[in-house]
C-alpha positions as CSV (number, residue, x, y, z in Angstrom):
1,X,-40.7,-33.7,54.3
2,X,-40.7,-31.1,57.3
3,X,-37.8,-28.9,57.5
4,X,-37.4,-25.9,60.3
5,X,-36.9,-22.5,58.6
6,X,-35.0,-20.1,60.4
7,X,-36.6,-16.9,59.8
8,X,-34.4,-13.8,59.7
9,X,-36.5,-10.9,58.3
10,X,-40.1,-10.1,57.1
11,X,-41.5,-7.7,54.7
12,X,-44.6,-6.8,54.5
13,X,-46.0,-4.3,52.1
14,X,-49.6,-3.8,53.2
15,X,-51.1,-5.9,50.2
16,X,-50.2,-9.4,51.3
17,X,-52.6,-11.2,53.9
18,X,-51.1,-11.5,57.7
19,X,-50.2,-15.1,58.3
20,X,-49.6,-17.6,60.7
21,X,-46.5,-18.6,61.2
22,X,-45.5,-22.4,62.4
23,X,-42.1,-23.8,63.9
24,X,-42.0,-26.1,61.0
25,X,-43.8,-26.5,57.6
26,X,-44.2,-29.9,55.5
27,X,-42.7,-29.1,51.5
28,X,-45.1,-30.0,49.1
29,X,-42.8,-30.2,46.3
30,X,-40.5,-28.2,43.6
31,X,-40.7,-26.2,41.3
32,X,-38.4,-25.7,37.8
33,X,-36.5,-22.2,37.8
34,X,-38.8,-21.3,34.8
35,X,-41.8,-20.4,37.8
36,X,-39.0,-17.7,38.7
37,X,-39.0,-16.6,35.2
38,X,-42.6,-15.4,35.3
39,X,-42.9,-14.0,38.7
40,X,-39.7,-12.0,37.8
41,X,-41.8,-10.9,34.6
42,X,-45.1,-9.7,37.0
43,X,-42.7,-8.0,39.8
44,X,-43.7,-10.5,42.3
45,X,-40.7,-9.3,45.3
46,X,-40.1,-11.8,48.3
47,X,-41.8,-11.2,51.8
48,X,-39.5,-13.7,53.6
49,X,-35.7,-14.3,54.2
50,X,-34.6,-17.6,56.0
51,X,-31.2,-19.0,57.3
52,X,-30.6,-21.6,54.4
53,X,-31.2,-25.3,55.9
54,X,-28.5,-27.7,56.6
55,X,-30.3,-30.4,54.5
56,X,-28.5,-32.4,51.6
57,X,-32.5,-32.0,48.9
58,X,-32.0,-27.8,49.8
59,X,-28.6,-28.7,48.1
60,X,-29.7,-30.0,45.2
61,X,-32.4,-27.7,44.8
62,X,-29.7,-24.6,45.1
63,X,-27.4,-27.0,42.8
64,X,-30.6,-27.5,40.1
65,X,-31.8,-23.9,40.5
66,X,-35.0,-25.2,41.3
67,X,-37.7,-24.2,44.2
68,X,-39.9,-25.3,46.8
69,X,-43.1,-24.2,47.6
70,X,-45.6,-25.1,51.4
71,X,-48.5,-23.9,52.4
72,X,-49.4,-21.4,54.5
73,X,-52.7,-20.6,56.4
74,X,-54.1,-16.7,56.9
75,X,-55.8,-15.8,59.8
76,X,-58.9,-16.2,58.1
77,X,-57.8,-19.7,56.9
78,X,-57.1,-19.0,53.4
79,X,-54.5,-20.9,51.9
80,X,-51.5,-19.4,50.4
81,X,-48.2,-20.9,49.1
82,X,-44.3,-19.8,49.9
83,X,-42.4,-20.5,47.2
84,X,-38.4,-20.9,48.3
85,X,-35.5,-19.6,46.0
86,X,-31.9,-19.9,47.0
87,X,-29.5,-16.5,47.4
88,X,-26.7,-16.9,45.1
89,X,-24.3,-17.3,48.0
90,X,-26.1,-20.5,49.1
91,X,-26.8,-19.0,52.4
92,X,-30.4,-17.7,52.3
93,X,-33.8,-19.0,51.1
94,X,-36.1,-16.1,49.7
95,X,-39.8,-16.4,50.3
96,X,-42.1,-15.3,47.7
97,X,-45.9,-15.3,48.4
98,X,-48.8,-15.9,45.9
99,X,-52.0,-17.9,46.1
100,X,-51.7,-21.4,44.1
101,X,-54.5,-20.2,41.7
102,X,-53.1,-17.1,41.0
103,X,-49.5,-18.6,40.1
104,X,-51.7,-21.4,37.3
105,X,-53.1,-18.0,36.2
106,X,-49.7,-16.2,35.4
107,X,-48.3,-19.4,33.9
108,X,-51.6,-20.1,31.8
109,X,-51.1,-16.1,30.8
110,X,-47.5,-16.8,29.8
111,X,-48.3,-19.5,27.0
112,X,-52.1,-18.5,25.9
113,X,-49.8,-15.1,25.2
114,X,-46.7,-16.7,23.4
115,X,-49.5,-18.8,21.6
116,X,-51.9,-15.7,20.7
117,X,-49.0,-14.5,18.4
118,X,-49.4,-17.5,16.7
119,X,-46.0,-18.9,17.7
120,X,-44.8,-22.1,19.3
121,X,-41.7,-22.0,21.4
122,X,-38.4,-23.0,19.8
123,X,-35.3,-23.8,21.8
124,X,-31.8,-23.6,20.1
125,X,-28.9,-25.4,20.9
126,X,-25.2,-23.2,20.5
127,X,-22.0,-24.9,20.1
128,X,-22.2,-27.4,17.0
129,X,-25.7,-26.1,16.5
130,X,-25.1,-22.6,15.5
131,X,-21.6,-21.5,16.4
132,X,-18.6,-23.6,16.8
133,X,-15.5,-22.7,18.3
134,X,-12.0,-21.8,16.6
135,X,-9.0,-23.2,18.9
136,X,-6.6,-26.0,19.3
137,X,-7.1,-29.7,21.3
138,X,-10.7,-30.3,21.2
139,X,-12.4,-32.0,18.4
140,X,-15.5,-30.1,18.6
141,X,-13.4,-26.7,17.9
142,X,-12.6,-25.7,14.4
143,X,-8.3,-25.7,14.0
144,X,-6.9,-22.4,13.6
145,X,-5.3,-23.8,10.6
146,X,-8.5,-25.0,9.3
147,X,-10.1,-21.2,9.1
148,X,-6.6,-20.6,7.1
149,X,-6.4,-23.1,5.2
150,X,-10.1,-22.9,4.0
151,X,-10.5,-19.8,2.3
152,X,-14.6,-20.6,1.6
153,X,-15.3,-20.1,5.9
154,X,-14.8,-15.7,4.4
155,X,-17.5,-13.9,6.8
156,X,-18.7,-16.9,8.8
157,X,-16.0,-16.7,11.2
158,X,-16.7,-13.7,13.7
159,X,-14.8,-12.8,16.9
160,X,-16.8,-12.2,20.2
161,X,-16.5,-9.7,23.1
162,X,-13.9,-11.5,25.0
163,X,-11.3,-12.2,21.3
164,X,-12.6,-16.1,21.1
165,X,-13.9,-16.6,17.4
166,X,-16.5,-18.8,16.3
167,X,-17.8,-20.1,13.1
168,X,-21.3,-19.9,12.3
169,X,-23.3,-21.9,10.6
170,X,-24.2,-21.6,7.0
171,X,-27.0,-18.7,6.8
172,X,-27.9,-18.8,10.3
173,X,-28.6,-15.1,10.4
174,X,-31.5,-16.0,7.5
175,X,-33.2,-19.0,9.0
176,X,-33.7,-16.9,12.5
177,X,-34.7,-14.0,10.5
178,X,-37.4,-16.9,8.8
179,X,-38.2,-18.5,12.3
180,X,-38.7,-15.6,14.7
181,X,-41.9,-14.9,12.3
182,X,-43.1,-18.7,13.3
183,X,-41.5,-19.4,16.5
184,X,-40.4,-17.6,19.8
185,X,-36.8,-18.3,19.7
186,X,-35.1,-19.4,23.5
187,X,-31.3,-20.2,23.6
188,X,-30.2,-23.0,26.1
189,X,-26.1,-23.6,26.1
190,X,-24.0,-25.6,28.1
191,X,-21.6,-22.6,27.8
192,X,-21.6,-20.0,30.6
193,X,-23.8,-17.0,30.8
194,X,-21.4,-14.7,29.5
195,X,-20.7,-16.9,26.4
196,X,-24.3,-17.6,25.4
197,X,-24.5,-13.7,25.6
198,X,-20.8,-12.9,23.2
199,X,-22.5,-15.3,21.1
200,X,-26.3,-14.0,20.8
201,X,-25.4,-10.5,20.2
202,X,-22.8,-12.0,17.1
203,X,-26.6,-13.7,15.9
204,X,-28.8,-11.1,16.9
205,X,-27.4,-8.0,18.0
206,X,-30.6,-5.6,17.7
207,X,-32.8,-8.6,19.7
208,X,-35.4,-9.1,17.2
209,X,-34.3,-12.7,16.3
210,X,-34.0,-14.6,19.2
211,X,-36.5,-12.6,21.9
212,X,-37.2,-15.4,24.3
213,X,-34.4,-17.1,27.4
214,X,-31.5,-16.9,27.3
215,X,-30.1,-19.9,29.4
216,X,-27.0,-20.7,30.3
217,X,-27.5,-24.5,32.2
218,X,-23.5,-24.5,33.1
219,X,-24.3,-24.0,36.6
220,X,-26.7,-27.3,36.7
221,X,-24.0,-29.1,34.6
222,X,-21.2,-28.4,37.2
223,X,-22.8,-29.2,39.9
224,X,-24.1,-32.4,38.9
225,X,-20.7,-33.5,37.9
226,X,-20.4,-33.2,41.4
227,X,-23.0,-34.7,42.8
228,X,-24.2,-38.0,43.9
229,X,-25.6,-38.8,40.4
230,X,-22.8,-37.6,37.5
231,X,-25.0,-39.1,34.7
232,X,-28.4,-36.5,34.9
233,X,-28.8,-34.3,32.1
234,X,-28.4,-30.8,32.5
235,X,-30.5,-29.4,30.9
236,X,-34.2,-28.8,30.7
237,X,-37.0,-27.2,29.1
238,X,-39.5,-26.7,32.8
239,X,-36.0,-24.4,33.4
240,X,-37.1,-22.1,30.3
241,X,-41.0,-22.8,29.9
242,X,-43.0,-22.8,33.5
243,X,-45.9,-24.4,31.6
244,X,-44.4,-27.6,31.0
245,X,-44.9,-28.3,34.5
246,X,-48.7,-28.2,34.5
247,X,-49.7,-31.7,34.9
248,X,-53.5,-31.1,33.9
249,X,-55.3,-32.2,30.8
250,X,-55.0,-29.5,28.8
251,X,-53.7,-27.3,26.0
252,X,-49.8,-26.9,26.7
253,X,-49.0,-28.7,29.7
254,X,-46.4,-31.1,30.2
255,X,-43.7,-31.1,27.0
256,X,-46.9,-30.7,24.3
257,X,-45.4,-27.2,22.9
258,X,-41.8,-26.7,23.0
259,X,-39.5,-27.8,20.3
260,X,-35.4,-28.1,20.2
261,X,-32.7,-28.0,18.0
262,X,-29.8,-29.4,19.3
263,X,-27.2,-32.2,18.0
264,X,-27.3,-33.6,21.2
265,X,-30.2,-35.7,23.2
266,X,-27.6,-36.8,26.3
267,X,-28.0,-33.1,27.5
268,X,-31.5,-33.1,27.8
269,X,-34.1,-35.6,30.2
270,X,-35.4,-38.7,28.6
271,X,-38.7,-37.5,28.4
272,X,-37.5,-34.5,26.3
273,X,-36.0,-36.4,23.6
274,X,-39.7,-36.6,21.6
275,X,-38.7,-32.6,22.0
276,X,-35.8,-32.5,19.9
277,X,-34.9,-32.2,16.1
278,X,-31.3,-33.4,16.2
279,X,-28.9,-31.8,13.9
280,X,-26.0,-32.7,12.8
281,X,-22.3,-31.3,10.7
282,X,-22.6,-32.0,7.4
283,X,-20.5,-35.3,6.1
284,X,-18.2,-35.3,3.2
285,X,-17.4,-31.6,3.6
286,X,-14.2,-30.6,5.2
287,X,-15.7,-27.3,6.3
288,X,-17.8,-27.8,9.6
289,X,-21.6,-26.5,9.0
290,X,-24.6,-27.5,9.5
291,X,-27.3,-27.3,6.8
292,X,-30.3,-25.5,8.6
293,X,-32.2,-25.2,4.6
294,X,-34.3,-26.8,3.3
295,X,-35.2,-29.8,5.4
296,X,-35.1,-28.1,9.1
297,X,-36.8,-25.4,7.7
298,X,-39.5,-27.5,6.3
299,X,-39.6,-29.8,9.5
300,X,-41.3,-26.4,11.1
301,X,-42.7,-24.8,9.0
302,X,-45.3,-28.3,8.9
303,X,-45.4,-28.5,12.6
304,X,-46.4,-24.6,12.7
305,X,-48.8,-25.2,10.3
306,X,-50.1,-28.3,11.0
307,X,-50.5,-27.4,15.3
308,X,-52.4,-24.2,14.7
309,X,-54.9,-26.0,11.9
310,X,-55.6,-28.4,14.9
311,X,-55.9,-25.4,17.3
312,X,-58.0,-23.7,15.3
313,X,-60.5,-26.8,15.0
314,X,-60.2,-28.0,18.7
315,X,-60.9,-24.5,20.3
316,X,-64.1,-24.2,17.7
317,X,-65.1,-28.1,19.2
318,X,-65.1,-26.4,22.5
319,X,-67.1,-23.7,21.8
320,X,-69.6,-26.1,20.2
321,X,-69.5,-28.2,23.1
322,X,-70.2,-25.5,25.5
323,X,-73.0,-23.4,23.8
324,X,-74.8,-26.9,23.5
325,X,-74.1,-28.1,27.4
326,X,-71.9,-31.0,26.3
327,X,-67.7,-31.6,27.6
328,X,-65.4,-31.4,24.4
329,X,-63.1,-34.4,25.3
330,X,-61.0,-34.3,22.9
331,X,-57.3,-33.8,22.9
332,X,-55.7,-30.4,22.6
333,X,-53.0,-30.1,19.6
334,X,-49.2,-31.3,20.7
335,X,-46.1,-29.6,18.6
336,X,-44.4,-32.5,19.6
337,X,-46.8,-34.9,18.6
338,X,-46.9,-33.2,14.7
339,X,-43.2,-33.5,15.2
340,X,-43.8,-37.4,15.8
341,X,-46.2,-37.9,12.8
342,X,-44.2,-35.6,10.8
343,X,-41.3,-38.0,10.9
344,X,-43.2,-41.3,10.8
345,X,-44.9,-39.8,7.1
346,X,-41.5,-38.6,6.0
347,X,-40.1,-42.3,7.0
348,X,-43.1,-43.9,5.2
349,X,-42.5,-41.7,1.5
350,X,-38.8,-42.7,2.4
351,X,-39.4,-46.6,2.0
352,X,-41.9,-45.4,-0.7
353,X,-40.0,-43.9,-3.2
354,X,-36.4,-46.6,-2.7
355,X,-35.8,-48.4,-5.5
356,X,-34.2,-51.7,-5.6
């Protein structure tokens, strides 16, 4: 696709390489918000600012809060990339330079770092996840009569910054203080940026729980309601984790490393739904909770386990492989896959131990 781009200012700091500039560049593709994410991380400050294009995919993209990215040539012919972000006003693109090597390297950095601390990423769902809501007329609320009437809620129901109240979940402040050893915890919410914030300082007001993204997709989920096609799924992990977009062979690219916990798969893309450990409020109780102990708590504590046993071997396969000349071809561990196996075993002991 070729689009003209406007351009309205220029920056140049000394370090960057001078470039050619052409009336019209071809876009090469797009990028998830989570390559933001890391360039924010290593300081990386735009060199362009265009006139935003009167073109219904720039509107998606500001609607997805997602990028672009074309080439351009130095006048040595070196290749660089622009990457494009929309102003939050929807009436400027900001270009940000870096070579296409370079930006592999920072996202490469970002997981061989989370995964040097020996801990997998771990995305955690909000409302009837965590928290629900106390109010009237909505089912997925807990009645204000209900947190009278049951005495047993006590200290579970906590008010936020802006006077709502929510209920938390049944020792929800113990299983993050358990999984932040294990995991890197990210929060994605359909709730607005200011909620998911009211309701992360009631889990983890000193930050030493939950130290990953906190995401707010509300913006993606109003605008497709919007938009030509109602039905995608707002949410995302490439949005939170720039390494799921890495399309080669190797150790966490695509989906391989992320997990969820959500009680919801409608919110998330199809090929996400391996991702997930659905959760759901415990039946026969007329208290709303959800039990996080013992069986979530198990669930990853084996994947943990299990991914960085297989790490452990398949990094010492490649080190084998290359002090004897050989190419180690075999496949790097996947969280999700352990996830997969994990629940095909516990199916199998399942039929196993039913009587008739």
């Amino acid at each position: 696709m070729e689009v003209h781009l406007y351009t309205q200012e220029i920056i140049h700091r000394g370090t960057e390489p001078k470039l050619l500039l052409e009336e019209s560049y071809e876009i090469k593709g797009a990028y998830p918000r989570g390559f933001f994410v890391v360039m924010a991380q290593r300081n990386i400050q735009h060199n362009f600012v265009f006139r935003y294009p009167d073109h219904p995919w720039f509107q998606d993209l500001y609607g997805l809060r997602k990028s672009a990215y074309f080439a351009m040539r130095t006048e040595d012919g070196e290749m660089w990339e622009c990457h494009l972000k929309s102003s939050r006003d929807n009436k400027h693109l900001f270009g940000y330079l870096c070579k296409h090597e370079d930006m592999l390297r920072i996202v490469n950095e970002s997981m061989e770092g989370l995964l040097y601390s020996r801990k997998l990423p771990l995305v955690l769902d909000l409302d009837d996840t965590l928290v629900r809501l106390v109010g009237e007329g909505n089912d997925r609320h807990v009645p204000e009569s209900d947190v009278h009437r049951c005495k047993c809620y006590g200290n579970r129901v906590v008010p936020l910054s802006d006077n709502r109240r929510v209920v938390l979940t049944e020792r929800v402040h113990e299983f993050l203080d358990w999984a932040q050893n294990f995991y890197e915890i990210s929060v994605c919410s359909l709730g607005d940026q200011n909620y998911v914030e009211n309701v992360v300082n009631v889990l983890d007001p000193e930050r030493t729980r939950i130290r990953g993204i906190l995401y707010s997709a509300r913006f993606e989920h109003d605008y497709i309601k919007r938009s030509f096609d109602p039905s995608r799924p707002p949410k995302d992990l490439m949005a939170l984790y720039s390494f799921c977009a890495l399309q080669e062979r190797s150790l966490g690219c695509g989906f391989s490393l992320p997990l969820i916990i959500d009680d919801e798969t409608r919110m998330w893309p199809v090929d996400q739904h391996d991702n997930i450990i659905v959760v759901k409020s415990q039946t026969g109780n007329s208290m709303w909770n959800v039990n996080l102990f013992p069986l979530i708590q198990e669930t990853l504590v084996n994947i943990h386990q299990d991914f960085f046993r297989q790490l452990d071997s398949w990094r010492n396969k490649h080190m084998e492989a290359q002090q004897n000349g050989f190419i180690c071809t075999r496949e790097p561990p996947s969280a999700c896959g352990i996830y997969k196996t994990y629940l095909r075993s516990m199916f199998r002991d399942m039929i196993a131990s039913r009587r008739v």
